[in-house]
C-alpha positions as CSV (number, residue, x, y, z in Angstrom):
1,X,-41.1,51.9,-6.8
2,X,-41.0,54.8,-9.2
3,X,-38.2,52.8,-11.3
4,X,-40.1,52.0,-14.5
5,X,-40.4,55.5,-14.9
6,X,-36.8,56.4,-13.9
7,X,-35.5,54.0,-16.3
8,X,-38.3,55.0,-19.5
9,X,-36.7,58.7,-18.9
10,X,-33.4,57.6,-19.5
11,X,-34.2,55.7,-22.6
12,X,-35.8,58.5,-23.7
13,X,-33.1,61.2,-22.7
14,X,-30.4,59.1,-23.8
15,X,-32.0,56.5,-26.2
16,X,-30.3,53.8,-24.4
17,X,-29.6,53.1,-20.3
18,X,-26.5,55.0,-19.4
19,X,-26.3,52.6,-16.2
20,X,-26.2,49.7,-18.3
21,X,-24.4,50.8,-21.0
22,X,-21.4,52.7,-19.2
23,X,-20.1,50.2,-17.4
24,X,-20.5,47.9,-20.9
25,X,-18.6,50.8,-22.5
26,X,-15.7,51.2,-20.5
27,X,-14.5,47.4,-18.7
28,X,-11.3,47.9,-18.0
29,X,-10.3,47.1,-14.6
30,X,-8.0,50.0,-13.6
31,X,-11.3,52.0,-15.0
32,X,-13.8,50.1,-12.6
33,X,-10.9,51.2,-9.6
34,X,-10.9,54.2,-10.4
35,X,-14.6,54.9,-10.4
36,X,-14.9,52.8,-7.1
37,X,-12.4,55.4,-5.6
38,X,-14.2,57.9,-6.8
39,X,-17.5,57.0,-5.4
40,X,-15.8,55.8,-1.8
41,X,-14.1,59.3,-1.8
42,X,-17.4,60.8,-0.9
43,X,-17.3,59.9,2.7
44,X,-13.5,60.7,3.2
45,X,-14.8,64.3,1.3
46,X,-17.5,64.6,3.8
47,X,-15.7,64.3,6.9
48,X,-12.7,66.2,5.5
49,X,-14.6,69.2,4.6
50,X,-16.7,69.2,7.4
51,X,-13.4,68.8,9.9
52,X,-11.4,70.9,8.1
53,X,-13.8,73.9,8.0
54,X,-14.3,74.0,11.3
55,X,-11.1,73.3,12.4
56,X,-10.1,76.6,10.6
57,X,-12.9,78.9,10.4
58,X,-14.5,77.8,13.9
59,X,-17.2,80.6,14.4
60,X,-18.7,80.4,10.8
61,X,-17.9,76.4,10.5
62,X,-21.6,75.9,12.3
63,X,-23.9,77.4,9.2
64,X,-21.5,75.0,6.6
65,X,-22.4,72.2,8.6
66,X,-25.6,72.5,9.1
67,X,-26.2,73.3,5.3
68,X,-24.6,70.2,4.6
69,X,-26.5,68.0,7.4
70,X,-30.1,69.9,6.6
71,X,-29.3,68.9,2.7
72,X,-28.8,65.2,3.7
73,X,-32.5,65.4,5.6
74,X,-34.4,67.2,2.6
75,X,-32.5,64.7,0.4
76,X,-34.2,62.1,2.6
77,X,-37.5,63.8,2.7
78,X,-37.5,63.0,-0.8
79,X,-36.4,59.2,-1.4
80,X,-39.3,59.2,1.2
81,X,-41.7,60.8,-0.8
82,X,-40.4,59.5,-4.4
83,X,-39.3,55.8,-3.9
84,X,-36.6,54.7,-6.4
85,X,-34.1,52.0,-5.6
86,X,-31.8,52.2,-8.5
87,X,-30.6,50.6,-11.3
88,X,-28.2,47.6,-9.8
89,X,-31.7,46.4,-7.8
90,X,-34.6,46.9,-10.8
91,X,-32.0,45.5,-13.6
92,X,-31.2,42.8,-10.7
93,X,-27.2,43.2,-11.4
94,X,-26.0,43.1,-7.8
95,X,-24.1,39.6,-7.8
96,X,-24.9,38.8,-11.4
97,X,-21.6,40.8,-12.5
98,X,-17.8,39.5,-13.0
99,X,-15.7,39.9,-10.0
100,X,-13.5,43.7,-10.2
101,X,-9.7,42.3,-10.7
102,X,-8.7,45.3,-8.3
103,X,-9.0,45.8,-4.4
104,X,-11.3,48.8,-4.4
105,X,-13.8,47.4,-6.7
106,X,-13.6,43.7,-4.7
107,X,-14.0,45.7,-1.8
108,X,-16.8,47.4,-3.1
109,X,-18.5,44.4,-4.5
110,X,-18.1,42.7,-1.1
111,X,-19.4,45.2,1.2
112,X,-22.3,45.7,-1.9
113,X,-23.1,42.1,-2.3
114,X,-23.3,42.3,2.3
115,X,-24.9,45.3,2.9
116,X,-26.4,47.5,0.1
117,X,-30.3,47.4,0.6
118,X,-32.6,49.0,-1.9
119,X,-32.7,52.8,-0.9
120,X,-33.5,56.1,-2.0
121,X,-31.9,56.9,-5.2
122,X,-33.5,59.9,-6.9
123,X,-32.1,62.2,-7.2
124,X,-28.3,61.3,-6.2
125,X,-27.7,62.3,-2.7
126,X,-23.9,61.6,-3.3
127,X,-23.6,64.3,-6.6
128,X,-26.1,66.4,-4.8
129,X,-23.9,66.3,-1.4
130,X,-20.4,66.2,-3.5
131,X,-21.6,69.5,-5.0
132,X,-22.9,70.8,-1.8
133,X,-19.2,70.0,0.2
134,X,-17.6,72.1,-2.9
135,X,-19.9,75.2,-2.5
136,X,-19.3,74.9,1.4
137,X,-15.2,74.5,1.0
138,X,-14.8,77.4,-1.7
139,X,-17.5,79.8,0.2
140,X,-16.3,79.1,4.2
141,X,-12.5,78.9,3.9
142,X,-10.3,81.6,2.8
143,X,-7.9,79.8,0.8
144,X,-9.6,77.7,-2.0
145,X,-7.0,74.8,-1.6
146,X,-9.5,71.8,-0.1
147,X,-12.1,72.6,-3.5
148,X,-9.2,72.1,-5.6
149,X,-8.5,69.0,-3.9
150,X,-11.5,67.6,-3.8
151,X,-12.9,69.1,-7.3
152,X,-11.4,65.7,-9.3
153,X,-13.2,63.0,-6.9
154,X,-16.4,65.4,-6.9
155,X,-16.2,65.5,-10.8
156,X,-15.7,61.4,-10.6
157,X,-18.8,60.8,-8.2
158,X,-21.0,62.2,-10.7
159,X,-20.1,59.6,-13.4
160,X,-19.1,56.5,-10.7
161,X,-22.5,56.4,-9.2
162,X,-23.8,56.0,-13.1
163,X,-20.7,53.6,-13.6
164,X,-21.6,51.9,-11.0
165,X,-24.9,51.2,-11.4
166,X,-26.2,53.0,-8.0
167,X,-28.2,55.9,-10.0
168,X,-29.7,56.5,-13.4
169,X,-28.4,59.3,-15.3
170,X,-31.5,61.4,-14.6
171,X,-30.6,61.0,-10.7
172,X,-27.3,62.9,-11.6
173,X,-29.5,65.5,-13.6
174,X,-31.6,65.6,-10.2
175,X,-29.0,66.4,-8.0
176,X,-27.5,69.2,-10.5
177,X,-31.1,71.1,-10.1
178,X,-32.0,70.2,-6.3
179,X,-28.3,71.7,-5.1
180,X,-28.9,75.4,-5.4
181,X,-32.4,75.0,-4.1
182,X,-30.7,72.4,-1.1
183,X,-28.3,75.8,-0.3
184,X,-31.1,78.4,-0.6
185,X,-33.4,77.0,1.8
186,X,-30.5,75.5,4.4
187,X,-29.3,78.5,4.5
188,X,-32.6,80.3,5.6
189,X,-33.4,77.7,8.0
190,X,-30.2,78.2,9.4
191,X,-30.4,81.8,9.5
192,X,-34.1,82.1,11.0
193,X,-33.0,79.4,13.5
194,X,-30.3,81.9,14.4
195,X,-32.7,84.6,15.3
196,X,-35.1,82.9,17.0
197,X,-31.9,81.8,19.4
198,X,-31.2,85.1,20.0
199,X,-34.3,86.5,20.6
200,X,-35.2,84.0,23.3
């Protein structure tokens, strides 16, 4: 696990761990709600793009959906090749934490306390995919209406996952460099992939 290091950037970005001390920093329960909201959003966001896009730009849907499904692979190509579990499993705070007095966070906590298992967590395949759903909802659909919908629980993923103790700060800072480069190369893939197609 490459988390010692994760966490020795953070101090030294930050001079303190934004993971810890975020959560520390802002208790409130409605808070907490709204940042477990935020960070379930991303899979309602995923399929709703996704759905959407193709459900109203059909014959240019396939190359937004396969930028967004090749991004998920290189993301894991990566937690593969860089191990880093995250900061609610190497500051051991997964059931050592107050119960959230709202029913997203309980239901967060429960189904975190049930079924979260250490897993790849540099850098932040939720900000990088968040980010990656925007760019395919304002370039493949005429009307910019689903980015503007989406654009507040996008802007909340990148600080719930920190909130919440799945990422370090520097995860978020990952994601912001690896989702132009994530677009870039699905992209090509997805065009060369086209032309070999049609040449055979």
């Amino acid at each position: 696990s490459l988390d010692p290091y994760m966490s020795k950037i953070d101090q030294y970005i930050w001079g303190f761990q934004p993971s810890l001390e975020f959560s520390k920093s802002m208790p409130q329960g409605w808070f907490n709600d709204v940042m477990n909201i935020a960070y379930i959003s991303y899979y309602l966001i995923t399929a709703a793009v996704c759905i959407t896009i193709y459900v109203n730009e059909t014959k240019i849907s396939y190359k937004a959906i396969f930028i967004v499904c090749f991004s998920f692979y290189l993301y894991y190509i990566i937690f593969d090749l860089l191990p880093v579990v995250g900061p609610q499993f190497y500051f051991n705070t997964l059931g050592h934490e107050p119960v959230p007095p709202y029913p997203v966070g309980q239901f967060m906590q429960y189904l975190l306390l049930n079924y979260e298992e250490p897993t790849g967590a540099f850098p932040s395949s939720h900000v990088g995919l968040a980010l990656i759903l925007s760019y395919v909802s304002i370039k493949y659909q005429k009307k910019p209406t689903l980015f503007f919908i989406g654009l507040p629980f996008v802007i909340g993923i990148c600080f719930a996952t920190v909130y919440l103790k799945a990422h370090y700060a520097i995860d978020v800072l990952g994601a912001l460099i690896t989702v132009p480069i994530f677009i870039i190369i699905s992209g090509y893939v997805y065009d060369r992939l086209l032309l070999l197609n049609t040449a055979f």
